[in-house]
N, CA, C and O atoms as a CHARMM CRD file, in Angstrom:
* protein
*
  368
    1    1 UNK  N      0.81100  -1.20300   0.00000 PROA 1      0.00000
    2    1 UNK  CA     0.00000   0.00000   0.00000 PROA 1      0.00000
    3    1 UNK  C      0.85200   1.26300   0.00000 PROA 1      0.00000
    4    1 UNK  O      0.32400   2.30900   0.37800 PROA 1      0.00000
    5    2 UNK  N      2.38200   1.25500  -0.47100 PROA 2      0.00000
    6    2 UNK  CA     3.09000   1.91800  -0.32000 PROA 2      0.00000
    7    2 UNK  C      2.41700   3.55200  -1.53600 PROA 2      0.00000
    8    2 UNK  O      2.67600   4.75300  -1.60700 PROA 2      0.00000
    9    3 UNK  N      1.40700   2.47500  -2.32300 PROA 3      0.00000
   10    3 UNK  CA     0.91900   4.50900  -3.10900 PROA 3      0.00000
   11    3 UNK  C     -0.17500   5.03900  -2.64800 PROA 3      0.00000
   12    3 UNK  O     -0.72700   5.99400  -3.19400 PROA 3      0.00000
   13    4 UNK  N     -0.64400   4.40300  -1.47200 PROA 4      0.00000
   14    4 UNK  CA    -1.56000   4.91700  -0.77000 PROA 4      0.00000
   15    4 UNK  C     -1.01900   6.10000   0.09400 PROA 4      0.00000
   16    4 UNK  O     -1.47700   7.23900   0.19100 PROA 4      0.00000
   17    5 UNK  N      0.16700   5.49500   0.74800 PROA 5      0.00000
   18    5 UNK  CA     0.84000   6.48400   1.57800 PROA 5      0.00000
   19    5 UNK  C      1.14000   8.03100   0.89200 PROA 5      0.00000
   20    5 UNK  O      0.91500   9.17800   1.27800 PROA 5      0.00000
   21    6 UNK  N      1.85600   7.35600  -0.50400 PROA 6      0.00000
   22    6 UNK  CA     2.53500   8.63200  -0.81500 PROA 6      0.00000
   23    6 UNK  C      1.57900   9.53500  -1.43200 PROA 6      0.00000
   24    6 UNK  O      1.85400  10.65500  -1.86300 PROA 6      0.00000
   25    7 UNK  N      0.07900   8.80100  -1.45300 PROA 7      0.00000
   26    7 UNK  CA    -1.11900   9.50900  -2.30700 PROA 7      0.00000
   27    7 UNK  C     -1.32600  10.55100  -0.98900 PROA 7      0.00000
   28    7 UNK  O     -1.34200  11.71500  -1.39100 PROA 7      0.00000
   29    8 UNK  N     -1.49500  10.43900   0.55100 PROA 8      0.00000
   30    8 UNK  CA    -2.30800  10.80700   1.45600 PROA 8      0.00000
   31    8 UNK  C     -1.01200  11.70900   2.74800 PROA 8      0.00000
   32    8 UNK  O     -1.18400  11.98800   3.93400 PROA 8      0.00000
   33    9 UNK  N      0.29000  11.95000   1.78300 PROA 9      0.00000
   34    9 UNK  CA     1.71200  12.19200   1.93100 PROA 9      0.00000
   35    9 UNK  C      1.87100  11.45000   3.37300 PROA 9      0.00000
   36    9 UNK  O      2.35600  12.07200   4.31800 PROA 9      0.00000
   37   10 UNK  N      1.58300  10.53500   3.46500 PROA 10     0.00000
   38   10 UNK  CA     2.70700   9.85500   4.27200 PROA 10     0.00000
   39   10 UNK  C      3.99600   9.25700   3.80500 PROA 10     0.00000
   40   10 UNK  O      4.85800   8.84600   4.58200 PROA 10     0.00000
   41   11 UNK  N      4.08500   9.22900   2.56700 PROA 11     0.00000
   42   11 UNK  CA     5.37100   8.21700   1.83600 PROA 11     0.00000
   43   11 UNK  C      6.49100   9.75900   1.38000 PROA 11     0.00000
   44   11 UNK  O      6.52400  10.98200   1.51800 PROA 11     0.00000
   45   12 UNK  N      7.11200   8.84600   0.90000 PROA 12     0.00000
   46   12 UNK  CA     8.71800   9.55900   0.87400 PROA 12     0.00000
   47   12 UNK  C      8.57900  10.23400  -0.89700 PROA 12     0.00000
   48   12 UNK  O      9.53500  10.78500  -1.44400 PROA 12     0.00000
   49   13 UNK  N      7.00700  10.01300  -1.67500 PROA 13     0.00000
   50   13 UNK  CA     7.27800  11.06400  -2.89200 PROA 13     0.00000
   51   13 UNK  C      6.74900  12.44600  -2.78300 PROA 13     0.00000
   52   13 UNK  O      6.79600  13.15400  -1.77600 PROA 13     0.00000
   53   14 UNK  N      6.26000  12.73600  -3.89100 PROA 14     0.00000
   54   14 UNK  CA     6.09800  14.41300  -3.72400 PROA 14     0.00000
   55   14 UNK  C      5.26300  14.66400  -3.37400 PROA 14     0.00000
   56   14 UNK  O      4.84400  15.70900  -3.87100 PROA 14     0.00000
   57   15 UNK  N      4.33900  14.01100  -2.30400 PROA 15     0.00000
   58   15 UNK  CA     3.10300  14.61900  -1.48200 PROA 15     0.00000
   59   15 UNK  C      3.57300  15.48200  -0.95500 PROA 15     0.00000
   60   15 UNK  O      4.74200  15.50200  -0.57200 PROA 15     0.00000
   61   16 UNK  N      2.12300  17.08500  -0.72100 PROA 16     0.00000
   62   16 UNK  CA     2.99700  18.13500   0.20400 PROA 16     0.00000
   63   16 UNK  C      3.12200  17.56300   1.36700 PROA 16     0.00000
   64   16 UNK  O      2.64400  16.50500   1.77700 PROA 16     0.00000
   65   17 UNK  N      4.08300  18.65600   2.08900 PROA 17     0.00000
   66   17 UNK  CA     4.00100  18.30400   3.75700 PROA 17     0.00000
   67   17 UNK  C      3.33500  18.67900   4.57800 PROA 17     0.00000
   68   17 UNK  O      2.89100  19.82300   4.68200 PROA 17     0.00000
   69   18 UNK  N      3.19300  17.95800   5.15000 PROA 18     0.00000
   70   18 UNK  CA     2.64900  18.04600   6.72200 PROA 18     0.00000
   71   18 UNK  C      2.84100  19.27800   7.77700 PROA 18     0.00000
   72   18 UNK  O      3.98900  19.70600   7.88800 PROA 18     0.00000
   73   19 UNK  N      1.75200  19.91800   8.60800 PROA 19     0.00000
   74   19 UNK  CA     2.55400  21.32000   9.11000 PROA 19     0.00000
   75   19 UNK  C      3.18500  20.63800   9.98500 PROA 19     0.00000
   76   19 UNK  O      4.27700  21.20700  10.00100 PROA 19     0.00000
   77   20 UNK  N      3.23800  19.78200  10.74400 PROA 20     0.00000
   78   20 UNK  CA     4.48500  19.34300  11.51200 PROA 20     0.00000
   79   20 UNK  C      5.98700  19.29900  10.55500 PROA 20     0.00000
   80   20 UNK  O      7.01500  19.83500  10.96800 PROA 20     0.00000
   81   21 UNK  N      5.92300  18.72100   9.50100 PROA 21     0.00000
   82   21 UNK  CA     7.18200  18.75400   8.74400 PROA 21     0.00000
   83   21 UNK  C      7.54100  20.57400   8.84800 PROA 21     0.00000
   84   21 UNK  O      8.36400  21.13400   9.57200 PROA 21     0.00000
   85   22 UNK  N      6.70100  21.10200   7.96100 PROA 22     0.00000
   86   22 UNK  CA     6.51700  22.79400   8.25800 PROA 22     0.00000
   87   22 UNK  C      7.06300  23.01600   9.45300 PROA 22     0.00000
   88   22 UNK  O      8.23200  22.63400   9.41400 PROA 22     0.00000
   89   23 UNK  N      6.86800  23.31700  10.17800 PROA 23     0.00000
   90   23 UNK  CA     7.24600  23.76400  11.96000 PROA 23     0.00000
   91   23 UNK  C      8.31300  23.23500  11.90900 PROA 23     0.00000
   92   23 UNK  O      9.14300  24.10800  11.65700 PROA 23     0.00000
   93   24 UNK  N      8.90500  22.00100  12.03700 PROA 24     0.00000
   94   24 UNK  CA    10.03200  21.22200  12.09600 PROA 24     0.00000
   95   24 UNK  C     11.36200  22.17600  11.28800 PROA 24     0.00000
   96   24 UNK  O     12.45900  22.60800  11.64200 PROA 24     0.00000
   97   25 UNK  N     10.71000  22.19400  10.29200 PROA 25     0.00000
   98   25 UNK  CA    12.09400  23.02200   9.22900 PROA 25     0.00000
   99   25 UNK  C     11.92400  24.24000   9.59500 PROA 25     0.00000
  100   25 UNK  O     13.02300  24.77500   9.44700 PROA 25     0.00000
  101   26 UNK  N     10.95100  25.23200  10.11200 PROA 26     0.00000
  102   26 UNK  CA    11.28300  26.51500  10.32700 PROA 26     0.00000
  103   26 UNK  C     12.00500  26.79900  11.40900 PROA 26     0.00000
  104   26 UNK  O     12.93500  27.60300  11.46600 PROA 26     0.00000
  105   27 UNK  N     11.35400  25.79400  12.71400 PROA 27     0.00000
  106   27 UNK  CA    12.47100  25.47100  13.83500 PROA 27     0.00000
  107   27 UNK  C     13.70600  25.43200  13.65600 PROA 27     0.00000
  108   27 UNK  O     14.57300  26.14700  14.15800 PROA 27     0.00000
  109   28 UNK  N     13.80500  24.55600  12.90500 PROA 28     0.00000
  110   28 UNK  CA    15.96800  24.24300  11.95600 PROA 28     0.00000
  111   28 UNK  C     15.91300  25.54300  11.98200 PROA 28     0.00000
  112   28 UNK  O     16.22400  25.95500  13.09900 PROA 28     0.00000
  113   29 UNK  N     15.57400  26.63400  11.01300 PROA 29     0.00000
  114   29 UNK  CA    16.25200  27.67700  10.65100 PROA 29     0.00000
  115   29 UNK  C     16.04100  28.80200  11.22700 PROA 29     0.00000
  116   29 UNK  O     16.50800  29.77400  10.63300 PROA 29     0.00000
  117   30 UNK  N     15.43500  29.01700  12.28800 PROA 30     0.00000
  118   30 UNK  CA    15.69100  29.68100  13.86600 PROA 30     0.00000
  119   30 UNK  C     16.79400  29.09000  13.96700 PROA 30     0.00000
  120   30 UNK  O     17.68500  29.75400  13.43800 PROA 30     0.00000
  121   31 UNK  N     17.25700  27.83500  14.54900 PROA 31     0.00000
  122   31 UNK  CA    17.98800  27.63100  15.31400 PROA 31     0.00000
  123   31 UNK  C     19.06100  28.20400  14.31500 PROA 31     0.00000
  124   31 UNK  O     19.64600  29.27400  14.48400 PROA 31     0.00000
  125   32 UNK  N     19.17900  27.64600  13.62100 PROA 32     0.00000
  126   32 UNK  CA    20.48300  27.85000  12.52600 PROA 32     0.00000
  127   32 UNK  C     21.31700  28.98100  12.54000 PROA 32     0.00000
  128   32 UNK  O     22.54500  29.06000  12.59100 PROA 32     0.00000
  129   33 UNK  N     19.95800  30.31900  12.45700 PROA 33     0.00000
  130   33 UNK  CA    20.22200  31.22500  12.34700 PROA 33     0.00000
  131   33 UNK  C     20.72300  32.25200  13.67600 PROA 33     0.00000
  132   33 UNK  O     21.37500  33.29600  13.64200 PROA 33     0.00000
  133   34 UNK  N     20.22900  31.61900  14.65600 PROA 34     0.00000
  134   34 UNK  CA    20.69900  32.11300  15.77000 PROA 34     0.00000
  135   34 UNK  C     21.65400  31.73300  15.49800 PROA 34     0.00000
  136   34 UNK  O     22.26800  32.57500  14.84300 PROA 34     0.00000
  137   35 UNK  N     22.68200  30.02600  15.78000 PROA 35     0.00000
  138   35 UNK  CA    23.69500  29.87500  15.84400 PROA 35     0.00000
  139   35 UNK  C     24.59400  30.62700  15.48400 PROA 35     0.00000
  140   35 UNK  O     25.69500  30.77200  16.01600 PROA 35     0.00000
  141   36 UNK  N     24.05500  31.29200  14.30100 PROA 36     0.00000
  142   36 UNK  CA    25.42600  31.77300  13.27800 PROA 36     0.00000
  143   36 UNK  C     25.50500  33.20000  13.42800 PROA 36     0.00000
  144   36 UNK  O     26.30900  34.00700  12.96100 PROA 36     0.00000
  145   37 UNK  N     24.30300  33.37400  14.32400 PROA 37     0.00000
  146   37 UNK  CA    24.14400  34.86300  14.64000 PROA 37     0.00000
  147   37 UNK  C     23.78200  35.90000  13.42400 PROA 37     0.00000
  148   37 UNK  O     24.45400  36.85500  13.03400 PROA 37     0.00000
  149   38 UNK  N     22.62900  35.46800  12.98300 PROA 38     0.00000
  150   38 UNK  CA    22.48300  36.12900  11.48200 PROA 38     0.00000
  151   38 UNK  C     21.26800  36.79500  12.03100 PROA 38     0.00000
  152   38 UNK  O     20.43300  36.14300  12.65800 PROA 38     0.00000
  153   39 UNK  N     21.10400  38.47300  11.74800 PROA 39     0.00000
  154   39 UNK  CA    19.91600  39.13400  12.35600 PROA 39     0.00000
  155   39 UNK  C     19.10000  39.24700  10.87200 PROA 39     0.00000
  156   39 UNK  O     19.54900  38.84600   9.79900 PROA 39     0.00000
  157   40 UNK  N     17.65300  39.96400  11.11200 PROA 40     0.00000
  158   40 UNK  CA    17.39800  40.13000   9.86300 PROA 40     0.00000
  159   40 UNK  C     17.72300  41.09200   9.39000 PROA 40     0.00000
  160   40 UNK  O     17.41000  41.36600   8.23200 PROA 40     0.00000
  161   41 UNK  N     18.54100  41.99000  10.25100 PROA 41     0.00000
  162   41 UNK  CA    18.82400  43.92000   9.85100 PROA 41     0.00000
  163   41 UNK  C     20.29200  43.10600   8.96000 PROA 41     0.00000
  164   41 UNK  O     20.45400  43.32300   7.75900 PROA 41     0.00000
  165   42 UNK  N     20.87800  42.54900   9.44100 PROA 42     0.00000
  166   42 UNK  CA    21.89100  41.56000   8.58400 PROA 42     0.00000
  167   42 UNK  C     22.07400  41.13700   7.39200 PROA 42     0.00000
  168   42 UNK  O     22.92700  41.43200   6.55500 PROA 42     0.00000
  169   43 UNK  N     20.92100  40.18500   7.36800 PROA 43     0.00000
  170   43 UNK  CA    20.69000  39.37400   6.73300 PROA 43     0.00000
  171   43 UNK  C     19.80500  40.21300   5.30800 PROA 43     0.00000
  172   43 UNK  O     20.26200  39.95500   4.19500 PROA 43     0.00000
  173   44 UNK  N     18.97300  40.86900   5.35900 PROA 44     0.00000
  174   44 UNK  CA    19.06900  42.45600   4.30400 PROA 44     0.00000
  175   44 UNK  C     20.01900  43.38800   4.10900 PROA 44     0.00000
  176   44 UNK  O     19.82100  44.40000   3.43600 PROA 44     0.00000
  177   45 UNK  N     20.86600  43.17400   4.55300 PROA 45     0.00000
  178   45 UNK  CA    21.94900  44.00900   4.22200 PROA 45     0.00000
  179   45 UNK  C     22.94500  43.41600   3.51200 PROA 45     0.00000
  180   45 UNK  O     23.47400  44.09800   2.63400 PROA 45     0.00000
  181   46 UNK  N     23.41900  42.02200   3.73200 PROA 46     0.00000
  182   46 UNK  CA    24.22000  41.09700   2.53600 PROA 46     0.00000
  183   46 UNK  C     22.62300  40.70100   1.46600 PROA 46     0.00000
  184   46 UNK  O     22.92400  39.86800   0.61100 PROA 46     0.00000
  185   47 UNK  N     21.51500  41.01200   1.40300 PROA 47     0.00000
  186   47 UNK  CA    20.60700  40.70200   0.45300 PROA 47     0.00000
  187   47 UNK  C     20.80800  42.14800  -1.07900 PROA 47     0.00000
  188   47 UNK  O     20.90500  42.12200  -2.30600 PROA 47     0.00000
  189   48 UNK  N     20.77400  43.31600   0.12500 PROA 48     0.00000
  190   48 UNK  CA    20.99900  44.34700  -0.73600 PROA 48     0.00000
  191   48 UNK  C     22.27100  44.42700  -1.46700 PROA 48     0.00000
  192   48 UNK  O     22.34300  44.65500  -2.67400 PROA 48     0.00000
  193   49 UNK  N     23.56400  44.17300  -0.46100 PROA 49     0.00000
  194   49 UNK  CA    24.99500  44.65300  -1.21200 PROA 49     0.00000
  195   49 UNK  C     25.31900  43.11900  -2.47800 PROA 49     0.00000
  196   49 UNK  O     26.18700  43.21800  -3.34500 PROA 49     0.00000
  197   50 UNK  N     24.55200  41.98600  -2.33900 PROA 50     0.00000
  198   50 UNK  CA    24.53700  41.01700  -3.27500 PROA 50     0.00000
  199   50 UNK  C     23.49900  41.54400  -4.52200 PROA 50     0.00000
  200   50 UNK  O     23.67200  41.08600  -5.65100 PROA 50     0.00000
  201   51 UNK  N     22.69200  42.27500  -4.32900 PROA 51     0.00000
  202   51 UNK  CA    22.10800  42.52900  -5.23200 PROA 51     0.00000
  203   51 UNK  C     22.48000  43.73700  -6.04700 PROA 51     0.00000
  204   51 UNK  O     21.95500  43.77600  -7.16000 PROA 51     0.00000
  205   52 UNK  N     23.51900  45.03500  -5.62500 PROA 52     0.00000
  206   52 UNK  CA    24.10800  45.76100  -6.23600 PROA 52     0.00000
  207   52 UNK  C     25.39300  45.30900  -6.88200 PROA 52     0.00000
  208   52 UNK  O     25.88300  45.88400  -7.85300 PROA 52     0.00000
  209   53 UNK  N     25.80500  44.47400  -6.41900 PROA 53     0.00000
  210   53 UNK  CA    27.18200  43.52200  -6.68000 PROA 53     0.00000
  211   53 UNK  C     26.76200  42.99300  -8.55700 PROA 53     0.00000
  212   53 UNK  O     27.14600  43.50100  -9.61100 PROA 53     0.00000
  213   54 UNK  N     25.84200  41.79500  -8.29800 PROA 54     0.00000
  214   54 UNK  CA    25.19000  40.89900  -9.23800 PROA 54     0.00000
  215   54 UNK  C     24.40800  41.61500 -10.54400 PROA 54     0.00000
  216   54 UNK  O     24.21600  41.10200 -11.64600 PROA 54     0.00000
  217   55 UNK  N     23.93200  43.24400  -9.98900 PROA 55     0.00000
  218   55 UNK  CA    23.13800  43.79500 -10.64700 PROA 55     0.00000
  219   55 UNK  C     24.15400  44.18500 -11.66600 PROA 55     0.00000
  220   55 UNK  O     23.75500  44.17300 -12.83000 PROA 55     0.00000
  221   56 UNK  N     25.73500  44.62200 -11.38900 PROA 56     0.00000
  222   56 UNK  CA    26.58200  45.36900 -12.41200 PROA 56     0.00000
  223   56 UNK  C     27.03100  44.36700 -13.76300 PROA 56     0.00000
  224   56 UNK  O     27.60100  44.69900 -14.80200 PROA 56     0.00000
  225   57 UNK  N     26.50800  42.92600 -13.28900 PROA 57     0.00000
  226   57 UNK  CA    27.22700  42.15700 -14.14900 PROA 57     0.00000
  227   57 UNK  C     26.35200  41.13200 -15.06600 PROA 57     0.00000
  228   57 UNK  O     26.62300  40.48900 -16.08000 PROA 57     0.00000
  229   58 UNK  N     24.96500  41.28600 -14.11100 PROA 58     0.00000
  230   58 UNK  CA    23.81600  40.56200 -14.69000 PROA 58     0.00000
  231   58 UNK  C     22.39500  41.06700 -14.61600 PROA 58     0.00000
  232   58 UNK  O     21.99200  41.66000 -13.61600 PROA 58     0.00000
  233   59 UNK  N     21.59800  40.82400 -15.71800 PROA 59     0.00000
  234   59 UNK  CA    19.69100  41.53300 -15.48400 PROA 59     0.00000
  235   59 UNK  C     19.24400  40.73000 -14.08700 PROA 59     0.00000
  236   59 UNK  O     18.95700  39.58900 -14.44900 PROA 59     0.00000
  237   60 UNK  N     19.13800  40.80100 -13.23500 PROA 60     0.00000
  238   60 UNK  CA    18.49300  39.67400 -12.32500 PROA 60     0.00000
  239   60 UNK  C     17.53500  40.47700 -11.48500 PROA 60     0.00000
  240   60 UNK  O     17.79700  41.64600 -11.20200 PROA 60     0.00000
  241   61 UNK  N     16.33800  39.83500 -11.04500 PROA 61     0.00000
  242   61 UNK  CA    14.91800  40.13400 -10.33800 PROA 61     0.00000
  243   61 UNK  C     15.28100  40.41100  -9.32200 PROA 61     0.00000
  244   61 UNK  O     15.68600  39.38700  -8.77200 PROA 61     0.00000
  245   62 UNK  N     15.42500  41.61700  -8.43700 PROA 62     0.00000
  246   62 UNK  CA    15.85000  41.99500  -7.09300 PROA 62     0.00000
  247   62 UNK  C     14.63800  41.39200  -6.10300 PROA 62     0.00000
  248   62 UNK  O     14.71400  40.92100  -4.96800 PROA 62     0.00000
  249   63 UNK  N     13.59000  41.58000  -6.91100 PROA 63     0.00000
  250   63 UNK  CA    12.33400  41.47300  -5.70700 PROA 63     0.00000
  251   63 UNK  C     12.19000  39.88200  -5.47400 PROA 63     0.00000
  252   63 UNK  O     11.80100  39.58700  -4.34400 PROA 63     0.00000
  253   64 UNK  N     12.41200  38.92200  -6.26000 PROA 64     0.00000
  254   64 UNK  CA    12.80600  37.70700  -5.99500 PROA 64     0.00000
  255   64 UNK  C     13.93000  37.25000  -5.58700 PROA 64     0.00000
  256   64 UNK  O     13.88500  36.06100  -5.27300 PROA 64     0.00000
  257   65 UNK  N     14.95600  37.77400  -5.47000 PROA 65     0.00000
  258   65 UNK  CA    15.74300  37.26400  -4.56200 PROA 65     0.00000
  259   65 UNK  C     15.59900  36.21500  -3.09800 PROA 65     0.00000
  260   65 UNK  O     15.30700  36.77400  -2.04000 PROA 65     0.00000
  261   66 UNK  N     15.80600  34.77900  -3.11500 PROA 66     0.00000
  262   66 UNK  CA    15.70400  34.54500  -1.93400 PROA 66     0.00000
  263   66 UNK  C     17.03900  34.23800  -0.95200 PROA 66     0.00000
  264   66 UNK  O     17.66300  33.34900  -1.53200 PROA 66     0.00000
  265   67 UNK  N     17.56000  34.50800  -0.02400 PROA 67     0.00000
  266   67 UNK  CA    18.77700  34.53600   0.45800 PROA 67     0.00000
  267   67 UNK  C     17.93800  33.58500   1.83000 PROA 67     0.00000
  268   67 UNK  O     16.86100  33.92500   2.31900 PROA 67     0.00000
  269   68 UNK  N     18.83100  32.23100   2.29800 PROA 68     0.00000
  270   68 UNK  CA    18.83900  31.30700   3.68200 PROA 68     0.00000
  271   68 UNK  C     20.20500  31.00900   3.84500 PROA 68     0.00000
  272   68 UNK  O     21.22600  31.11800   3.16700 PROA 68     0.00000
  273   69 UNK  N     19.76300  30.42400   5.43700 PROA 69     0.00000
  274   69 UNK  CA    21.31200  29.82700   5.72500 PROA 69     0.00000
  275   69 UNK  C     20.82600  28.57000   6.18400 PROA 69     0.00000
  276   69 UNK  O     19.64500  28.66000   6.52100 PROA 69     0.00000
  277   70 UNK  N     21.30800  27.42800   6.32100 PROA 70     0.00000
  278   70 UNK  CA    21.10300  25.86500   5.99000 PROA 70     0.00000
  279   70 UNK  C     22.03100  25.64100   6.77000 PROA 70     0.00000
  280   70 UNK  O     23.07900  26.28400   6.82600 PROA 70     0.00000
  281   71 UNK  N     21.58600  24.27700   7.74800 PROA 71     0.00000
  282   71 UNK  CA    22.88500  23.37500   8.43700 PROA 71     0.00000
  283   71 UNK  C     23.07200  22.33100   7.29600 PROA 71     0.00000
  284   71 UNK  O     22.08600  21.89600   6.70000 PROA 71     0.00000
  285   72 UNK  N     23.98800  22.03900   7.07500 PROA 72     0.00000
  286   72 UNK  CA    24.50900  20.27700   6.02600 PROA 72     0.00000
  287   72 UNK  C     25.29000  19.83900   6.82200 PROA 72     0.00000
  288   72 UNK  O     25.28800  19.81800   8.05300 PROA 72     0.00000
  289   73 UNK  N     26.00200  19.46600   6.04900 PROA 73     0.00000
  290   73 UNK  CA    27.23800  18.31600   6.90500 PROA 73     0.00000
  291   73 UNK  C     28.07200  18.92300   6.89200 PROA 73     0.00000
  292   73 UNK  O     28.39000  18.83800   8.07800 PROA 73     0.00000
  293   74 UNK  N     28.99000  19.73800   6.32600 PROA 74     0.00000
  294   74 UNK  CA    30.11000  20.11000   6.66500 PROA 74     0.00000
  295   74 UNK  C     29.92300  22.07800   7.56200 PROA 74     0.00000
  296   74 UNK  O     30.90000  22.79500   7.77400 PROA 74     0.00000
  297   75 UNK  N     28.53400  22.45300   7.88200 PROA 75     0.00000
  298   75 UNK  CA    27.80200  23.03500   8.61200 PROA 75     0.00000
  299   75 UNK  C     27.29600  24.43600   8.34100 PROA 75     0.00000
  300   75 UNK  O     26.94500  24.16900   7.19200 PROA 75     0.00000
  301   76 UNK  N     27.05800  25.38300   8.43600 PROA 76     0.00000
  302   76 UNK  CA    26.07200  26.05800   7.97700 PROA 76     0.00000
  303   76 UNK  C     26.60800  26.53900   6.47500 PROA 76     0.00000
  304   76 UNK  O     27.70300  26.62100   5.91700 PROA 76     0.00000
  305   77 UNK  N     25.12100  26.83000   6.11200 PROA 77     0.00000
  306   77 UNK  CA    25.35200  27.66700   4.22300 PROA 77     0.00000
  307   77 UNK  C     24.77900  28.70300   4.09200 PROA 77     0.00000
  308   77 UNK  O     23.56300  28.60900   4.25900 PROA 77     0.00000
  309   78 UNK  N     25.31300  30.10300   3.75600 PROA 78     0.00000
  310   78 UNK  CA    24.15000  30.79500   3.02500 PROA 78     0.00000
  311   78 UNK  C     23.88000  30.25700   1.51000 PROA 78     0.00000
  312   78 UNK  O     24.89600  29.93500   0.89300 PROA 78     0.00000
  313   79 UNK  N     22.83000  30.14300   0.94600 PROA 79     0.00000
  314   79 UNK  CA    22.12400  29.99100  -0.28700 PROA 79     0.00000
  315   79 UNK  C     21.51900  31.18500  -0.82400 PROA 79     0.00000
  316   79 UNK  O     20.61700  31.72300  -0.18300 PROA 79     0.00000
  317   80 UNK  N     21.81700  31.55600  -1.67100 PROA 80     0.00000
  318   80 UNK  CA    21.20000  32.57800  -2.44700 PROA 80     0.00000
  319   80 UNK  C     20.77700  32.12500  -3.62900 PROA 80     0.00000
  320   80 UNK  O     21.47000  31.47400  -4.41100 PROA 80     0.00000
  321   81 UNK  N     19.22500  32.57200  -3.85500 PROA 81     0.00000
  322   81 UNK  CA    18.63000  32.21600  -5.48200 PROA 81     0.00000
  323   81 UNK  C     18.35700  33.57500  -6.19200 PROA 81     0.00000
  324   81 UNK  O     17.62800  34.53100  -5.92700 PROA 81     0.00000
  325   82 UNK  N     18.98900  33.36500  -6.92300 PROA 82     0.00000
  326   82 UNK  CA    18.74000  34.86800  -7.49800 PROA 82     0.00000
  327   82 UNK  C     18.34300  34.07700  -9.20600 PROA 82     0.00000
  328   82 UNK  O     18.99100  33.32700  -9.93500 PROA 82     0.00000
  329   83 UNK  N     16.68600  34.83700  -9.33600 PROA 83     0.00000
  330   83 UNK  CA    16.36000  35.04800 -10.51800 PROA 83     0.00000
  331   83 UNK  C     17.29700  35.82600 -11.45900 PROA 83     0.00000
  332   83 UNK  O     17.50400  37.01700 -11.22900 PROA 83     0.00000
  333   84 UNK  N     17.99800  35.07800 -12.73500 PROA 84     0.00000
  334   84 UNK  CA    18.63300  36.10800 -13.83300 PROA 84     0.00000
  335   84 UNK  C     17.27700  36.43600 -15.09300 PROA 84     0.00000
  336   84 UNK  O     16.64400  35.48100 -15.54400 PROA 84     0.00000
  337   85 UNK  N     17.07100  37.41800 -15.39800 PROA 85     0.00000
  338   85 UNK  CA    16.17400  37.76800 -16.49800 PROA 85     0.00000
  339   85 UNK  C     17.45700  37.21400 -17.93500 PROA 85     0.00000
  340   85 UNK  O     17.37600  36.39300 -18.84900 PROA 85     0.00000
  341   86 UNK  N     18.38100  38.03200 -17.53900 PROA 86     0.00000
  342   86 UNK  CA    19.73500  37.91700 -19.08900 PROA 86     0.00000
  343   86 UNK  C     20.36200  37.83000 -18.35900 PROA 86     0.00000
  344   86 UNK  O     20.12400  38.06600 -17.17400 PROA 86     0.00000
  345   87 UNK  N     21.89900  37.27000 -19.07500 PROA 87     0.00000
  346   87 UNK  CA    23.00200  37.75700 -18.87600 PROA 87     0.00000
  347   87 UNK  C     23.60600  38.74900 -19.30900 PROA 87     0.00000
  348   87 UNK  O     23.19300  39.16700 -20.39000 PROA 87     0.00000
  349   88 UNK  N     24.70500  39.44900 -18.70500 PROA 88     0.00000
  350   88 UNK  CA    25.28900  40.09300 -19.74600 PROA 88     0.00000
  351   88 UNK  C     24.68000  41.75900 -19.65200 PROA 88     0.00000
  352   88 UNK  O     25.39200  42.72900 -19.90900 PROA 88     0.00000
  353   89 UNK  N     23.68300  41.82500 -19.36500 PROA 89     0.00000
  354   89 UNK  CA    23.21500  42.92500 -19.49200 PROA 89     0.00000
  355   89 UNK  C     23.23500  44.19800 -18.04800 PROA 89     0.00000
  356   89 UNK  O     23.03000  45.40900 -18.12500 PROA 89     0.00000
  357   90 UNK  N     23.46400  43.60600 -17.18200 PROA 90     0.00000
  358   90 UNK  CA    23.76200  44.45700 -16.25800 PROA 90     0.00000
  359   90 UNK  C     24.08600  46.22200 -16.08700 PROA 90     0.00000
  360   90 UNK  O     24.64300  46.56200 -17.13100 PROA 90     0.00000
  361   91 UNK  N     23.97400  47.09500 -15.41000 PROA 91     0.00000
  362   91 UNK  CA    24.26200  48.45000 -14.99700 PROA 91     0.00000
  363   91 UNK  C     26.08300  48.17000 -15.10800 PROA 91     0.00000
  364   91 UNK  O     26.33400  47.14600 -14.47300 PROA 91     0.00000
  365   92 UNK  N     27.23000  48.71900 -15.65500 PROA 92     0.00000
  366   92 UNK  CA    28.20000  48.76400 -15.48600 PROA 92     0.00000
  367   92 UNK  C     29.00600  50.31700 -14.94600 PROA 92     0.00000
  368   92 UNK  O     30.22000  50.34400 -14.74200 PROA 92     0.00000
C-alpha cells in the first residue's frame, strides 16, 4: 500500500508536507540562524549589497531574490537564489 501512503503524503514522494514537517524546518532555521548569529537587519543588508554587486554584471529580479542559511554536513550555508532575467546585461 506503499501509493496509498505517498497519495495521502505519508510516503517519501512528492506529497505536500505536513505542518508538523513545516514547523520542524522553520524550527531548523531559527535555530540555525541564531547559531550563526544572522539578524534580519543583517541578513538584508548582505541581500541588498549582493544585489548591487550581481546587478553590475547581470539583469536579475531583485524582488525575488531569496537569500537562507542551511545546516549540512560540513555546517552552515548561506544559499542565495537569485532570478537572472539575461546575462550580460547588467548596470556597469
Amino acid at each position: 500500500m506503499g501509493w496509498l501512503d505517498t497519495l495521502f503524503g505519508r510516503g517519501s514522494g512528492r506529497a505536500p508536507r505536513g505542518s508538523a514537517q513545516v514547523a520542524k524546518q522553520r524550527l531548523v532555521e531559527v535555530l540555525v540562524y541564531d547559531h550563526v548569529k544572522v539578524t534580519p537587519d543583517v541578513l538584508e543588508a548582505i541581500r541588498s549589497e549582493m544585489c548591487q554587486i550581481l546587478s553590475r554584471h547581470l539583469d536579475i529580479d531583485a524582488d525575488r531574490i531569496e537569500i537562507s542559511i542551511v545546516r549540512g554536513e560540513g555546517g552552515e550555508r548561506l544559499i542565495a537564489n537569485v532570478p537572472v532575467r539575461r546575462a550580460g546585461t547588467g548596470r556597469r
